[in-house]
Structures are given as C-alpha cells and as structure tokens.
C-alpha positions in Angstrom: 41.6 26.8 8.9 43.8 24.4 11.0 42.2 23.5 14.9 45.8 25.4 16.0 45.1 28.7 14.2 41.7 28.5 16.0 43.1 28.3 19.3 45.5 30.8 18.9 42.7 33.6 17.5 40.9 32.1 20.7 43.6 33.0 22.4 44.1 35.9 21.3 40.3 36.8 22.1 41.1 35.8 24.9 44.2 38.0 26.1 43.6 41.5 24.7 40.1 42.4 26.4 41.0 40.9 29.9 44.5 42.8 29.7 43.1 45.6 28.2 40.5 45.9 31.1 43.5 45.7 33.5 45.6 48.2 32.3 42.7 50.6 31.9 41.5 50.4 35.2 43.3 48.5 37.8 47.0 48.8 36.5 47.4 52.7 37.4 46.4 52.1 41.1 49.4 49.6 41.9 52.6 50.7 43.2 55.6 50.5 40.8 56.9 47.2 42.7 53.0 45.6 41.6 53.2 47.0 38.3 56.2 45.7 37.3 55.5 41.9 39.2 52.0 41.6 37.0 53.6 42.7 33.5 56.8 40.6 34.3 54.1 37.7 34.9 52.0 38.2 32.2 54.8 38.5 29.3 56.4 35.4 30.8 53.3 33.6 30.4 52.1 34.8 26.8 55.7 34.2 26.0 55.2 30.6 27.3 51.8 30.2 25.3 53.0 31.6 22.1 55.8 29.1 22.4 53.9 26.2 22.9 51.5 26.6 19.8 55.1 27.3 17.7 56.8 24.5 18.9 53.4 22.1 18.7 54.4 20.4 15.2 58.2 19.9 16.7 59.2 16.3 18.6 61.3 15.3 21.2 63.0 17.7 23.7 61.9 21.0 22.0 58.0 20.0 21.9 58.4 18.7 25.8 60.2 21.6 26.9 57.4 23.9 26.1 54.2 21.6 26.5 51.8 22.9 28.6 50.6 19.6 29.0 53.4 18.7 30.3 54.6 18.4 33.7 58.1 19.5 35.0 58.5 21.6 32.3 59.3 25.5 31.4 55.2 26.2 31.6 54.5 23.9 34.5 57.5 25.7 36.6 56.2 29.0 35.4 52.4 28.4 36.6 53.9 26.9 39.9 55.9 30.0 40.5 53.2 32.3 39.6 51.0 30.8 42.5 53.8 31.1 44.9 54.3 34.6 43.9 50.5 34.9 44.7 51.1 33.5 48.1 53.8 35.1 48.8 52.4 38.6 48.2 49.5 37.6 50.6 51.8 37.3 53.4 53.0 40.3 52.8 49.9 42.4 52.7 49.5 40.3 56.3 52.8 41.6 57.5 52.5 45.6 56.0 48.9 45.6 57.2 48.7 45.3 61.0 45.9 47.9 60.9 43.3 45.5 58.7 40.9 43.6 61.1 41.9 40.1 62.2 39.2 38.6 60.0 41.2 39.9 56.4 44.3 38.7 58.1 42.6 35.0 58.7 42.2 35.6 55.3 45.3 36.3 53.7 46.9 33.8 55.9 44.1 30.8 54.1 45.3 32.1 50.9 49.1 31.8 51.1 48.5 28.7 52.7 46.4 27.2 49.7 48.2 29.0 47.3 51.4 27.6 48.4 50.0 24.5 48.5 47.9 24.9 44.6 52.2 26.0 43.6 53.5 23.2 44.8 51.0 20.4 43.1 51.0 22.7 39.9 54.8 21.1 39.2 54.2 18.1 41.1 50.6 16.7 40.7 50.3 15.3 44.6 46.5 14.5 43.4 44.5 11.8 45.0 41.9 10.1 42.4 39.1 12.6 44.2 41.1 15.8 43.8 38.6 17.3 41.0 36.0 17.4 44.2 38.3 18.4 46.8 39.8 21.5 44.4 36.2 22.2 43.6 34.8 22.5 47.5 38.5 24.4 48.2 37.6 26.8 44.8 34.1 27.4 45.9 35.0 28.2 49.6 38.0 30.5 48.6 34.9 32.4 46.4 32.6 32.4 49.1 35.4 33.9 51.7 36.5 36.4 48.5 32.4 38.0 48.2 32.6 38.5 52.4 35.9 40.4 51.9 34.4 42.3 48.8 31.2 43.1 50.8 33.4 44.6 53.9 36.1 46.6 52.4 36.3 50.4 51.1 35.1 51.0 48.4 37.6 51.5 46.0 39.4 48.0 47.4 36.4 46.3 45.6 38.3 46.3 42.3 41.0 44.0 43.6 38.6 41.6 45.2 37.2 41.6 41.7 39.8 40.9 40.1 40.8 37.5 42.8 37.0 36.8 41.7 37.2 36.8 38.0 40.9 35.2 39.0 39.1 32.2 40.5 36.0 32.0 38.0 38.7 31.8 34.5 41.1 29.7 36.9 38.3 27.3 37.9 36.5 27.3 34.3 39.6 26.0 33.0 40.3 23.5 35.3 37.0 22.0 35.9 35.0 22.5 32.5 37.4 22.0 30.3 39.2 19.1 31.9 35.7 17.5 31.5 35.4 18.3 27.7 39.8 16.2 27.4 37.6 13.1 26.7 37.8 12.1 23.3 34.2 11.9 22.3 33.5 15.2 24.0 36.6 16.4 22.1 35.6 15.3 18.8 32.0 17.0 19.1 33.3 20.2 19.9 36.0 20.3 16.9 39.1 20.2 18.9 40.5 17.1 18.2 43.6 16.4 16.5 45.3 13.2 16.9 44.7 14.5 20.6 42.4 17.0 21.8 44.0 20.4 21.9 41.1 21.5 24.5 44.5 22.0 26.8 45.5 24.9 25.0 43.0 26.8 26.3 42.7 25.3 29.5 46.0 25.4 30.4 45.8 29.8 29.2 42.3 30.2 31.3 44.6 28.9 34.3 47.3 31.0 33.8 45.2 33.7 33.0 43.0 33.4 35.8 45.8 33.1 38.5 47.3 36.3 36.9 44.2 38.5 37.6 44.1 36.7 41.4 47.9 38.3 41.3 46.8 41.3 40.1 43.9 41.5 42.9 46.5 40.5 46.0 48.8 43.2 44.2 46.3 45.9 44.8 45.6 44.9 48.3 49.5 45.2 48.8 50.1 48.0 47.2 46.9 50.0 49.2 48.7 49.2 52.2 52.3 49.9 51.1 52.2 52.5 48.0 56.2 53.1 48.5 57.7 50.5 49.6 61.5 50.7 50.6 64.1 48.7 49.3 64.1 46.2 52.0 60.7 45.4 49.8 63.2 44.4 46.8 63.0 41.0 47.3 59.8 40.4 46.3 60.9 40.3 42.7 63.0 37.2 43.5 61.1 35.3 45.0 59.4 33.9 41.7 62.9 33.1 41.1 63.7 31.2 44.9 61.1 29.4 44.1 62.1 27.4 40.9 65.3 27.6 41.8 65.2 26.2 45.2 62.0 24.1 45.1 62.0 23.0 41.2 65.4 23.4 39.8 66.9 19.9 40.8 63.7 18.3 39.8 64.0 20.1 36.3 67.5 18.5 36.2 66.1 15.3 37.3 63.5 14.8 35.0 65.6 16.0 31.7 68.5 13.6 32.7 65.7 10.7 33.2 65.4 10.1 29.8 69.5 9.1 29.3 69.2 7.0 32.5 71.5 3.6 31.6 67.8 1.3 31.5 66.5 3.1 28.4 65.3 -0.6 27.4 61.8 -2.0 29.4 63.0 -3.8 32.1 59.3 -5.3 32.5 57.2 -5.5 29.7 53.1 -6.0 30.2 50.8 -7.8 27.3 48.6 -4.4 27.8 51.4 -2.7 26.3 52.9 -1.1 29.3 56.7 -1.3 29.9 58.0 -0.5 33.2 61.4 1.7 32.3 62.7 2.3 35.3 62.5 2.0 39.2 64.0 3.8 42.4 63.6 2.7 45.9 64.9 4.4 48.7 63.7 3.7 52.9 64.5 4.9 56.5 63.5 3.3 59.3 59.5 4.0 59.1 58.6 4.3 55.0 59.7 3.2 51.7 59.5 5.3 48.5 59.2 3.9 45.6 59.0 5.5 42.2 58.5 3.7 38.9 58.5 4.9 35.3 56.6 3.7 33.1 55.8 3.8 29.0 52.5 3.6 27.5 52.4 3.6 23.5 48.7 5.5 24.0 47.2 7.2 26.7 44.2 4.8 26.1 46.5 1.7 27.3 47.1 3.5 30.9 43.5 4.1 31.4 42.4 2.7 34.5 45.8 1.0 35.1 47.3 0.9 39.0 49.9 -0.2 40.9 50.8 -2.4 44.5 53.9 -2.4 46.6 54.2 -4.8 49.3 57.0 -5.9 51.4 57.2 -9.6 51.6 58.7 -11.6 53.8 61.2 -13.8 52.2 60.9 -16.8 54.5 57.1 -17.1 54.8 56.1 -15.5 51.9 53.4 -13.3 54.0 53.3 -9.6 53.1 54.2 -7.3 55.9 53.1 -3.7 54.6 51.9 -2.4 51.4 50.6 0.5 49.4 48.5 0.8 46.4 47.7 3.9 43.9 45.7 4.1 40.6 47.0 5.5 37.5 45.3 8.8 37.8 47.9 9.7 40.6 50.6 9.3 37.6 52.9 12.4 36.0 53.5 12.7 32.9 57.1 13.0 31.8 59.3 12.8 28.4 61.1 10.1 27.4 62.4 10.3 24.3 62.1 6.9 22.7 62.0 7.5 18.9 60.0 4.3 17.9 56.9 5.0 19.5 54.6 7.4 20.4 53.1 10.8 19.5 55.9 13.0 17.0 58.3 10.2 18.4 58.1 10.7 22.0 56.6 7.7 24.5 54.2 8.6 26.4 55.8 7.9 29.8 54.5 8.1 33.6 56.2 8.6 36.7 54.1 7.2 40.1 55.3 7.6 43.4 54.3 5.4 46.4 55.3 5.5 49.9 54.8 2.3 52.2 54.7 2.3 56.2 57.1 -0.3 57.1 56.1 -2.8 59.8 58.4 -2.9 62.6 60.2 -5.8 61.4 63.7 -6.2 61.6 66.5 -8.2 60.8 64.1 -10.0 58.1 64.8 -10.4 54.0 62.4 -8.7 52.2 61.7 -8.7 49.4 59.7 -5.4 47.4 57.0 -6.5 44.9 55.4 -4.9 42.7 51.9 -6.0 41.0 50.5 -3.6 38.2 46.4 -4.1 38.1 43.7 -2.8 36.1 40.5 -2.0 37.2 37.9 -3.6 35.5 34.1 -2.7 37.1 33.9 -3.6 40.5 37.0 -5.6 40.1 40.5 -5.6 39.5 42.8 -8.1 37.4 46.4 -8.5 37.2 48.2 -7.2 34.4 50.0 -10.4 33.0 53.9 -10.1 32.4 55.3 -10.8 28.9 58.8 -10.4 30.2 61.0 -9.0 33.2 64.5 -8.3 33.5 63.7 -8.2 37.4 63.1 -11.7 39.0 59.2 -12.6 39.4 57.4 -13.7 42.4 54.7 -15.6 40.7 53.2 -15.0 37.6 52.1 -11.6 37.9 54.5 -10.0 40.4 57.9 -8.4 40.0 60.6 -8.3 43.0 62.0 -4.8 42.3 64.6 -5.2 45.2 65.2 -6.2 48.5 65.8 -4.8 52.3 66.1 -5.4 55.4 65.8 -3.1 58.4 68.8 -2.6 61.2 68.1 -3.6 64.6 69.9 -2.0 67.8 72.5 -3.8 68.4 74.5 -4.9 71.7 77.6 -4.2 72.5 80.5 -5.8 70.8 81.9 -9.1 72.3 85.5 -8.4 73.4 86.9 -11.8 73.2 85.2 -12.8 69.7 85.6 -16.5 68.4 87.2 -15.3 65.1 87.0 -12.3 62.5 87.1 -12.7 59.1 88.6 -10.3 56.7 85.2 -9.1 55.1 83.7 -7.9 58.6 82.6 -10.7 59.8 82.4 -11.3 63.4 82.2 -14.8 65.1 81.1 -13.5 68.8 80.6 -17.1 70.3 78.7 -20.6 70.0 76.5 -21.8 72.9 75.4 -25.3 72.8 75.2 -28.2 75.5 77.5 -30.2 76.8 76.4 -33.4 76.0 73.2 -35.2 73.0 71.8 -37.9 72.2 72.0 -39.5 68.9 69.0 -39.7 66.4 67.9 -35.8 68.2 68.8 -32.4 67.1 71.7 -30.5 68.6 70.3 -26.7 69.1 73.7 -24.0 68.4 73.1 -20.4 69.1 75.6 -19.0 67.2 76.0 -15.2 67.5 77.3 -12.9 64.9 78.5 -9.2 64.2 78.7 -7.6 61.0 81.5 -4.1 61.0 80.4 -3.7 57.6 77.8 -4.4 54.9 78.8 -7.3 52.9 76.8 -7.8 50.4 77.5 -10.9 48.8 76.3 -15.0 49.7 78.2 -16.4 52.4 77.1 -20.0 53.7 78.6 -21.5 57.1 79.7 -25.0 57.6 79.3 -27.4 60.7 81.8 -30.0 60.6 81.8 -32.8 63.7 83.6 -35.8 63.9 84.4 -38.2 66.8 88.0 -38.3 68.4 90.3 -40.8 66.7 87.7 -41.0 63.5 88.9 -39.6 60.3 84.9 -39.4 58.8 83.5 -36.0 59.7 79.8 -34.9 59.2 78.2 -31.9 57.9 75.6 -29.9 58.0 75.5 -26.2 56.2 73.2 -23.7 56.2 72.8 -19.6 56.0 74.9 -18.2 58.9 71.6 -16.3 60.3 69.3 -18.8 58.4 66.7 -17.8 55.5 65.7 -14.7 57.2 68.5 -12.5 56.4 71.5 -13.6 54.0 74.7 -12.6 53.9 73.9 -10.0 50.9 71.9 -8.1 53.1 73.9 -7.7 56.5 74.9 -4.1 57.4 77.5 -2.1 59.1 76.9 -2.6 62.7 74.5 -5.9 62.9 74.4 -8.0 66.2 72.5 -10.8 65.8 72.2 -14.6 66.6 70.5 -17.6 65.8 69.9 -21.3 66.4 70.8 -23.9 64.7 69.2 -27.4 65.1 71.6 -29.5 63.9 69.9 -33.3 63.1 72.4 -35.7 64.7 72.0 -39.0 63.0 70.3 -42.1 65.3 73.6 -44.7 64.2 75.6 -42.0 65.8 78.5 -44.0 67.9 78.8 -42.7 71.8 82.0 -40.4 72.6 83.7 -37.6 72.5 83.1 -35.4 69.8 84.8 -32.5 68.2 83.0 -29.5 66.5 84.3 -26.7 64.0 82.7 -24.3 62.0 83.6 -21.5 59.3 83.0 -19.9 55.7 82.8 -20.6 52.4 81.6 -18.6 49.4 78.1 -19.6 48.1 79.1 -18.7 44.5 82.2 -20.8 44.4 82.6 -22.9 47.4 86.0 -21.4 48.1 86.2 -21.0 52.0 86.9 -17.8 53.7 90.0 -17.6 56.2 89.4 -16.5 59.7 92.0 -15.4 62.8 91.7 -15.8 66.3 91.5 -12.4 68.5 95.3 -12.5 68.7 95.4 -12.7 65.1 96.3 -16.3 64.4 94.9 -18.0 61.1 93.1 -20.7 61.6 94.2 -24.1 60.3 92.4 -25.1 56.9 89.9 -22.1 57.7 88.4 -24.3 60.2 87.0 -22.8 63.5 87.2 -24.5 66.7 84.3 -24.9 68.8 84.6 -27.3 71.2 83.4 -30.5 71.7 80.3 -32.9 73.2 79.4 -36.1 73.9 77.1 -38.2 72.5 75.1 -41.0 74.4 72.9 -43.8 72.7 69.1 -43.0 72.2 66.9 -45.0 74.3 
C-alpha cells in the first residue's frame, strides 16, 4: 500500500469518530444558524482535504492550488477564514450575552482577539524564528483560561467548553508534534517519507479539525445565549466570506499573477543555489518595505539562509538603517518554473522586511541587500555567481535607490532661469572679489517642480573680460549627495560649490556663467530668464568678480 493511501485511511479514522461524536451529541443543541455554520465548515474542509491527496501526483498550478502546504492558497484561505469565523462568533456571544459575568466576557474578548490574530498569520505567516514557543505559552494559556470557564459554567455548557478543549489539544498536537516529526530523519523512521515527508497531511487535517471542534464549542455558547436569532443575525454566514474577500482576495490575485511577473529569469543568482526572482520596494517617510522572491531547487539549500537590508549612503558609503530576518520568516509561494523542482514547480520564498529610515534627507541612497547563512555561532556571506542588479562589493546587491523629501521653502519669485524639465535656478551667492591659487565658495540654490529622473550635470564657465580662454569646472548640480535621477516634485535645496581658482590666475574683472548639459550625451539643456527670454548658447549669467594676486 502506497504512504498516500495510508494517510487518507488515517484520515478517514480520523474524521468519522470525532464527527460522529458531534453530531450525536453536541450538533442537536445548536441553533439552526450554528448548525448550518459547523456543517458548512466542515464539508468545505473535507472537501479541501480530499482534494489535496487527489491532486498530490498533479504539477504546477493545480497541485499549488490545493496544497495544504502551501500558503496563499484555497486551504490556507480556508483555515484563515475558519479562525475568523471562530472569532467572530466570540464577539458575538460578547454582544448577545450581557447577562454572563464580566470574567466570560474578558474571556470571549481574549479569544477573538487571538483568534483574529491565529486567522490572519494562517494566510500570511507573520512568524518570528521563536513563534513555536510563543504559540505554545499562547496555546497553553488559552487551555488553562478554557478549564476555569469549564469549572464555572452550568452544567450542560460543559459540552462546549469541551469541545474548544479537544479543539485546542488536536489543533495544538498538529501543530507542535507533528511539525517536529517534518524533519527528514524523523520522517523517514516513522514511514512517511516520499520524496518529502507527507507528515503535513495530517497535520495540516488535525489543525483544521481541531479549530472546527473550537467552532463548534463557541457555536454552542452562542447559540445558549441566542437559540432564535432574528434576521439581523444573517450576517454571520458572510462573514467567512468578508473575510477572504476583503482581507485575502487581492493577495490570492497577487500571488497567482507573481508567477507571470516580466523577471521570470534570476536576476541574482547565489553559488548556494539560490536565485533571487524578484524584488519590490516601496517607503514613506518613516519605513521601507522590501519584499524579495526567491528560488531554491531544494528546501535543503534554504536551510538556515537569511537576509540584510541597509540603506547606504551613497557619498560615504556608511549605512544609515537596516533590518535583518532569517529564512524561517519566509512563505512559501508557486512559481511555476518547469526545469526545476518537485513535479516541476520551484520551490520559491517570498520574505518581507521593513526598515526604520533614519531621518536623513535629501541624501542618495542606495538599498542593499546581503543574503547570509548562518553557520554555528557565525554567519557568512552568500557569494554572488551573477546579478542583473549592480553590486556593492562582492557580496552585496543594490536593489534600488531613494532618497527622502525635505520641507521645502517657499519658491523664489524672481528665479535666475527655468529650464524646460522643472528645473529651477533660484539664485547664486558668492563674494565679490578672490584670490587666485584659493577656492571660490558658490551657494547655488535649486528648485525641482517635478521629478526628473534622469543625469543632469551643471557647468561653471569663467573667463576674464577681453579674454577669449574660459575655464571650467563641472560637477553634480547638488553634488554627490543627490543626482539629478533622484530629485522630486517640490525640492528646495542648495549647495556650495568650491570652485579651485588656479594660482597663475591673472588679476581683473571676471565674468561667470553657468548651465546644463546632459550627462548621457553632453548635449546642453536651454534655459529662459523669468520673462521668458532664451538664453544665448544656453549659458546663464551670473555675474562677475575680481581676482587679486595671492600673496
């Protein structure tokens, strides 16, 4: 007999005595709102289970679809709304029983809270590295506050704190001991392995299983206190409904279109094995998110792997803020890459990471990513084979670059020139007179009306009256700290040039003009005057100095 016919007799053994049980005893006593939420529940999730051993020989999207390994899936959506259903109906035995003492209200209140909470990491998996110890101490504490209510209540409401109890002990089982027995060797000794071990199955059906019976238990407590309930009551039954629709729906959508995203191919590619597919950054004013997505050809080869994000400063190199997450805070997601993995699916992660920005502004920076392994009490660098995405050094990746707005002035409203693109000359400062062989400092201020995003550089051209020879200096119009490419609607900002006049300098009169030219090309950019006159060989005016001999 085949490990999968096992599981589903297992199953199977599993399903009828439990149900049975229930709809002996327990089922009768709920209203007809609560007897038609727990069978709707449990078909959907035997349907779910039966589907998932059917479809297990299948690839690609069918065998995703219906994994209940999987997240962001059909069974993942279903377990999430299941718990939210839970939670919901606690709040609702809070609101219909005004009567109960104020300690079972404390108590229904704690369990739509973690229930809520258990729905929402069910689809999403917001789990630290310690969150088989923190869901333990949270299981064991629900229990404990579940025996205190079964202690205090009538009588015949014991049945439904029985039923969150055996809820909890199948739920928790399955989540603890069973996750514990997913390592290979352990899966090997106990006979479920099969090119991976199927252990899940029945995890994955405990869990369901054992949140059922916890909805089964709240049901009864609900329908005690409201046997009839009127229509206004109706909308329980959507609420399973709300939920994925509302809180999972988009990310269903999300996750489904990932795999026909335009960079199928690995944009970074790791020795290890790992290949970076994809990345999104997005930032306000206080965080950056990042999320990357990445391809492992065996689960093996992501074991122990990690991730950094640090925002570096572009001019000094220094690192400004920065997050790091190990690998066991990674989601599984489909990816449907023929030529590798499992029944021709890649086995791909998705890892979020936020990062509190530093109250930097009007800085380049640049987002790096450095992908580690741990290693004992160390950690090592994961070298790069190749990288579509520029490198910092040999073993970190620029994924992009930022900069954060600053509140600007008001707008100058006699500016030196304008330029077609946005750009706003506001005005030049510098001193009336130099000496030769010093530098010359020139605050020049700028405005940006919108983002330009492209490589401007700005020219200083200065020449002594009645001389045809002209000198130059060019540089970034802001300097090194924030190009062109990354000024944004609204900037106001200045900087200061210190222009190196040269010590063989003759002493006079001298005229100075400024403008800009393309970085790409070299081609200059034509500016006007406020009353809209072009300037002459897209050369600004600025004045003039004079120069006196160095001592």
């Amino acid at each position: 007999m085949e490990i999968l016919d096992v599981i589903r007799l297992l199953l199977f053994a599993l399903y009828a005595p439990i149900c049975f049980l229930v709809y002996r005893r327990l089922y009768p006593r709920l209203s007809q709102m609560g007897k038609r939420l727990a069978t709707a529940m449990l078909a959907a999730q035997v349907l779910i289970i039966a589907l998932s051993t059917a479809f297990y020989d299948y690839s690609g999207f069918t065998f995703w679809l219906w994994d209940l390994d999987t997240e962001y899936n059909i069974p993942a959506t279903l377990a999430s709304a299941q718990l939210a259903l839970a939670a919901s109906v606690a709040l609702l035995t809070l609101w219909q029983a005004k009567s109960r003492p104020a300690w079972q209200r404390v108590y229904f209140v704690g369990i739509a809270i973690l229930f809520f909470h258990f729905a929402r990491d069910e689809f999403f998996q917001f789990r630290q590295s310690y969150w088989l110890t923190s869901y333990t101490q949270l299981g064991i504490a629900v229990a404990l506050a579940t025996a205190c209510l079964h202690l205090r209540v009538k009588r015949q409401q014991r049945a439904w704190s029985l039923s969150i109890l055996a809820g909890l002990a199948l739920g928790g089982f399955g989540a603890i001991y069973l996750e514990s027995l997913r390592g290979a060797q352990s899966c090997v000794a106990i006979g479920f392995y099969d090119h991976e071990c199927l252990i899940y199955f029945l995890e994955e059906a405990l869990e369901f299983l054992g949140m059922w019976l916890v909805l089964v238990g709240l049901l009864g407590f609900f329908s005690d206190d409201a046997p009839k309930p009127g229509r206004r009551w109706r909308i329980v039954y959507w609420l399973p409904v709300f939920w994925m629709l509302i809180h999972h729906a988009p990310h269903i959508v999300t996750y489904i279109g990932l795999p026909y995203s335009p960079h199928l191919a690995a944009l970074v590619r790791y020795e290890s094995g790992v290949e970076l597919r994809m990345s999104r950054l997005s930032h306000d004013e206080s965080v950056l998110s990042a999320q990357l997505y990445a391809t492992s050809p065996n689960w093996t080869t992501y074991t122990n792997l990690g991730y950094s994000i640090h925002l570096v400063d572009q001019v000094s190199g220094a690192s400004t803020a920065g997050a790091d997450a190990h690998a066991s805070r990674s989601y599984p997601a489909p990816y449907p890459y023929s030529q590798f993995g499992f029944r021709g699916w890649q086995n791909t992660y998705m890892q979020r990471l936020n990062v509190d920005i530093a109250p930097t502004r009007n800085r380049a920076l640049w987002v790096v990513l450095t992908t580690w392994r741990e290693e004992g009490e160390g950690y090592r660098r994961q070298a790069i084979e190749s990288s579509d995405y520029p490198l910092l050094g040999e073993n970190q990746v620029i994924l992009g670059e930022l900069v954060l707005p600053q509140e600007a002035e008001p707008p100058s409203s006699n500016p030196i020139a304008r330029y077609e693109n946005g750009m706003i000359l506001s005005s030049a400062d510098f001193p009336a007179s130099a000496q030769a062989g010093q530098h010359l400092p020139i605050r020049f201020h700028w405005r940006g009306e919108r983002a330009i995003a492209e490589e401007y550089t700005q020219f200083l051209h200065y020449s002594r009256d009645g001389s045809a020879d002209w000198l130059v200096f060019d540089a970034p119009p802001l300097g090194a700290r924030l190009p062109t490419r990354l000024w944004y609607s609204g900037l106001a900002d200045s900087e200061i040039w210190r222009v190196p006049l040269p010590a063989d300098m003759s002493p006079g009169q001298y005229r100075f003009f400024t403008g800009l030219y393309r970085s790409s090309d070299g081609e200059r950019l034509p500016a006007s005057a406020a009353d809209g006159r072009l300037f002459a060989d897209a050369r600004i005016p600025l004045g003039s100095l004079t120069i006196a001999v160095s001592d």
